[in-house]
Structure formats: structure tokens, C-alpha cells
N, C-alpha and C positions, 0 to 999 in steps of 0.2 A: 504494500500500500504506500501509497505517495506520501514526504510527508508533507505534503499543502492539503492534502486532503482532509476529510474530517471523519475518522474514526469511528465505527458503529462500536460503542464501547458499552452499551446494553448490550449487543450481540454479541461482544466477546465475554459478558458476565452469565449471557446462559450459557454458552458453551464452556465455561468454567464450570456451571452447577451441575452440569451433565456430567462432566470429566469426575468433578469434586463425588457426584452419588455413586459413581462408578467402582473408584477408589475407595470409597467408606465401605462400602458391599464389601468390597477383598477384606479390609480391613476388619468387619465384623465377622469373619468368617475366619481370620487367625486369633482373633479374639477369644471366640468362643468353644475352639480347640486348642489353644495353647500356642506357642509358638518359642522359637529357642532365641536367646537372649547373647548376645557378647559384650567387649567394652571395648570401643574404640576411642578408648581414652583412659584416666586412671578410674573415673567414675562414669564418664559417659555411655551410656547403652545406646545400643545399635538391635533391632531384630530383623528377622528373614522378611518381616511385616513393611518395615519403613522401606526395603529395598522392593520388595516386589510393586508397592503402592506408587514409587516412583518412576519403575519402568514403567508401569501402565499410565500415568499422567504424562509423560515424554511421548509416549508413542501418542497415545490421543491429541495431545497438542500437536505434533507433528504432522499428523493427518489430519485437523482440523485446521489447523494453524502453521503453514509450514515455514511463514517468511519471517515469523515470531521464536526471538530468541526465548532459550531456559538455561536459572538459575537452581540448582536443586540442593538442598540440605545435603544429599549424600553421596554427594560430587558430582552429577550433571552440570557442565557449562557445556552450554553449543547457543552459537550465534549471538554472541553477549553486546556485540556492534552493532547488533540491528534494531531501527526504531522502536520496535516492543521486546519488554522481557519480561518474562512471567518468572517470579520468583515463586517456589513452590517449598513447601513444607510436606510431606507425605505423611507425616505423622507427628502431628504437634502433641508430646504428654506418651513419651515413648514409655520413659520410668513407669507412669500409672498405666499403661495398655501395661507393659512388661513382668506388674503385678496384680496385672486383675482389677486395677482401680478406672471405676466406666467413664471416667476424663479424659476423651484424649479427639481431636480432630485432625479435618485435613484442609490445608490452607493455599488458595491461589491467588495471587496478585499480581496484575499488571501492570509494569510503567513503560509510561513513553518518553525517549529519550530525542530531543530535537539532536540534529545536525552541528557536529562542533562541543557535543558536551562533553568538558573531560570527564576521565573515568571516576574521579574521586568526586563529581560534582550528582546531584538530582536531577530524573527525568520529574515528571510528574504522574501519579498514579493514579489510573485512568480507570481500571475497575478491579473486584475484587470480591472472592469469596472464602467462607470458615464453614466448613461441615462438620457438626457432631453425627455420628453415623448412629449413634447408640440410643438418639435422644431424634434421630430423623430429623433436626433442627440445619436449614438452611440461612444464611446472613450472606448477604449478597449486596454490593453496590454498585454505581458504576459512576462516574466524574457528572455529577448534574443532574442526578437522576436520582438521587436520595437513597437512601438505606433501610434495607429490608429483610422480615423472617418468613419465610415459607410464605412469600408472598402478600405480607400485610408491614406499611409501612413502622417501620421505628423509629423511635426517637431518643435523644437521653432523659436523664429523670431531673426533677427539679426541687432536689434536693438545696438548702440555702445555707447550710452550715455542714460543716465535719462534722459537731458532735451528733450531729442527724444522718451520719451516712455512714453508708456500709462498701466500704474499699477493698481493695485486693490487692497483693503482692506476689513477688517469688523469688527462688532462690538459685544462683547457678548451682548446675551438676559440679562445675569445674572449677577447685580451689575455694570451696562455698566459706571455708573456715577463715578466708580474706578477705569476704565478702562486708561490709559492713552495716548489710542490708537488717542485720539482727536489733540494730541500734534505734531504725526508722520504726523495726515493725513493732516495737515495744510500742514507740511515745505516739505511733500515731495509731494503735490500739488503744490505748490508755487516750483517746480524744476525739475518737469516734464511736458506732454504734457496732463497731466492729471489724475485722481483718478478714480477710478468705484469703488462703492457700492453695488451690485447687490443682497447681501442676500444669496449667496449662494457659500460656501468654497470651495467642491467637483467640483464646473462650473467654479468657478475662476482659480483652478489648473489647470484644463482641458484646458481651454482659454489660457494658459500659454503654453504650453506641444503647441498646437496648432497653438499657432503664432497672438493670436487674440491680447493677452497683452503680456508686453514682462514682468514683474514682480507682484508679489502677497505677501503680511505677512497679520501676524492675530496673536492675540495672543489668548488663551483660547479654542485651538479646540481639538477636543478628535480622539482614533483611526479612528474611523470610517467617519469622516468627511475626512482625510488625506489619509487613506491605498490606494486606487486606484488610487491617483495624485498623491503620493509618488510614482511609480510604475513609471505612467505614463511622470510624469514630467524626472525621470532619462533615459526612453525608448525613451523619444520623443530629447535627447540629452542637456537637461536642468539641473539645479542646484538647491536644494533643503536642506535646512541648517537651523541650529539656527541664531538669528539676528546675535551672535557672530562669524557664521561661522562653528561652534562647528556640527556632526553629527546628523542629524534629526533622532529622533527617533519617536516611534508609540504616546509613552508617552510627547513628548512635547508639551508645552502649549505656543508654539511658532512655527512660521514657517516662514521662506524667501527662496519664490520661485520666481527663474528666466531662463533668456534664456542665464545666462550665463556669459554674456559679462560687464550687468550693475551690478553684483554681490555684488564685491566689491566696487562698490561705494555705492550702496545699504548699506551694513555691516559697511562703514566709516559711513556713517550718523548717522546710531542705533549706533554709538561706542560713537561718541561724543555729541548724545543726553544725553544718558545713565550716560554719564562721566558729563554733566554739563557745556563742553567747547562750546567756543564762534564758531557758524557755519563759512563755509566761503562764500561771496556774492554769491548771486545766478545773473550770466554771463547775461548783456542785451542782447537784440535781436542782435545788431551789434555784439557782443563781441563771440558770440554762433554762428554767421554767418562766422565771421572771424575765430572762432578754425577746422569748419566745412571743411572753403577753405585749410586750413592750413595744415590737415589731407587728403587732395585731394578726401572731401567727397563734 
């Protein structure tokens, strides 16, 4: 496709959700018989699951999509030059599939990369889908065309405070014990209505974009965990940033996603962790009741 042209990027988001139910099918079907586990790394898991899911989305893009490059979590790169690339995840929540834990999806994202962009710089992500195979749950976007589940529109939630939201985090597989994510997850426990851990990045954004949680960070995630809740999170009316605030890119090893509203309070907290200054009290129950009546909420 030319790129003066202008993109059917709804039409490459159902052919994403075809490929995406395609892949979930395989994937519920190692699920439900077991599948053998290795480590491609000191902690990392890898299963016979994550690779099989990725040849069958390469092949399917290929024949559906043949002048579109792929990025693949388990080493597919082909055509990484060419105006589109589908970043793909074949098995986001490999750990919780690899133990029986029913968290885990499969994630497509496309960006379009104009003419001239270096490699280290952003296309822009033009559509994008997350399948939970287990829960039959589709989330699907495409650039302008808003954000959606099994075809009914979503949106974020409107929640107006932290201590009224229910957030979510994670934890890398790799060197988690350098992680200092343990630090965050305490104080912004201790200041919301609660934390979810759930193991899986791609379902967290999604849950976000959706209204389920109204916030989400992580540090340590790679394109393919992000490309399709990057999408979705800004279609579904949400906010998606560095903990500073700073523009999310495919490349960062950081992410704060929200619905918006708790943003910056969000970003104050990372700013004065970060910085080493003294927090401010976390409001008692009376104290959070009274700012609530106060606000005529």
C-alpha cells in the first residue's frame, strides 16, 4: 500500500481479530492439556504454546497481509522496513498459562511507520487487538475509530480520586529482586481501593481502556506487550504516559496508564518517590468521606 494513501485500519483490526480467535483456539487447546514449559532465561518461560501461536499468526498475517512487516516476542522479525508492523505477542501471561493460572492472552498491534523514520524513533499505531481466549473476550481498536469489546463500545471509568480506584501492576520475570516496583506497590496500595497483580500487561491495559480498573504502571515491558493498549487505552478516551508524564513510546521501559482523571496524582506520587521526599498522609476514612461530601460527591 502506498504511503499517500489512506489505510483501511478497521480492516486490518478485523483481520487481526480473526488471526487473534485463531490463535486463542490453539492456545486453549495447550491449555487444557498441558503443555511443557522451558527457560529461556534465568527465570523467563518459554512453552511449545507461545511458539506454535506465533507460527500460526506469521503465517496468517503473511497471507493476509503480505507487504506488512512482523515483530514477534519469540524472534520473528521479517520486513521490519516496511510501512506496517505488526508487533505481536502470542502469549501475553506465559508464567500463569504455564501454571494453570486462566490469565493469559494474545496481543496484535499495528504501527505505521512514514518514510524516513529512524529506527529508534515512533510510527504511529494504527490498530490493535488483546484476546483473552478463556474468557472469549475481544478488545479491539483501530486509529479513529474508538475502542471496543466483543463489539460494544468502551470507554474508561470515571473514577476522581486514587483512594476510589482500583489499579494494577507487575513485576518483571527478569532480575524482579532489582526491581523497585515493591516500593510503589506498597504506598500506592496503602492509597487506593486496591492493587491487582494479575500477570498479564496487555489484560491490564485492556481493563483500563474498559472501565474495569481505572489505573495501571509497570516498568520493564517491551513493544509488544504495550502496542495494542497503547492504541486502545488513547481510543477508549484514557491517558497513557511515562511515570514523568513524559510521551509513551513503543520503547519505554515504563508505563502509567489511566482513565484520566487520577493521572496526575498518579505522576505526583512517582515524582516524589523518585525524588526521595517525605509523602503526604494518606486521608482516614472520615477525612476521604468529608473531601467526598465537600466535592458534592
Amino acid at each position: 500500500m502506498s504511503v499517500m494513501g489512506t489505510p483501511d485500519t478497521a480492516g486490518f483490526a478485523k483481520t487481526a481479530e480473526a488471526i487473534a480467535r485463531e490463535a486463542g483456539g490453539l492456545l486453549r487447546e495447550f491449555y487444557h492439556r498441558g503443555v511443557r514449559t522451558e527457560y529461556k532465561g534465568d527465570v523467563d518461560l518459554v512453552t511449545e504454546a507461545d511458539r506454535a501461536s506465533e507460527k500460526l499468526i506469521v503465517a496468517r498475517l503473511h497471507e493476509a497481509l503480505p507487504e506488512h512487516g512482523v515483530y514477534g516476542e519469540e524472534g520473528t522479525r521479517q520486513g521490519l522496513e516496511r510501512e506496517f508492523r505488526w508487533y505481536i505477542d502470542p502469549l501475553d501471561g506465559t508464567t500463569n498459562f504455564a501454571h494453570g493460572f486462566p490469565v493469559f492472552c494474545v496481543v496484535l498491534g499495528c504501527e505505521r511507520r512514514a518514510p524516513g523514520l529512524k529506527s529508534e524513533e515512533d510510527g504511529e499505531m494504527v490498530a490493535g487487538v488483546i484476546y483473552d481466549p478463556l474468557r472469549d473476550e475481544m478488545f479491539s481498536a483501530w486509529r479513529g475509530g474508538g475502542a471496543w469489546m466483543n463489539g460494544e463500545r468502551i470507554h474508561v471509568s470515571k473514577a476522581m480520586k486514587l483512594q476510589e480506584s482500583l489499579i494494577a501492576t507487575g513485576f518483571p520475570s527478569h532480575k524482579r529482586h532489582a526491581s523497585p516496583n515493591v516500593h510503589f506497590y506498597q504506598q500506592f496500595t496503602l492509597r487506593s481501593h486496591g492493587v491487582r497483580r494479575a500477570g498479564s500487561a496487555a489484560l491490564d491495559l485492556a481493563y483500563v481502556a474498559c472501565g474495569r480498573l481505572d489505573g495501571f504502571w509497570e516498568f520493564q515491558l517491551n513493544p509488544w506487550d504495550t502496542s495494542a493498549g497503547y492504541l486502545l487505552m488513547e481510543e477508549a478516551g484514557g491517558k497513557i504516559t511515562h511515570f514523568d508524564g513524559g510521551k509513551f513510546t513503543l520503547d519505554s521501559r515504563e508505563v502509567l496508564a489511566t482513565n484520566g482523571l487520577i493521572h496526575a496524582e498518579m505522576e505526583a506520587l512517582f515524582t516524589d518517590m523518585f525524588a526521595g521526599r517525605g509523602l503526604s498522609e494518606i486521608p482516614t476514612p472520615a477525612e476521604f468521606a468529608a473531601r467526598r461530601e465537600a466535592e458534592g460527591r
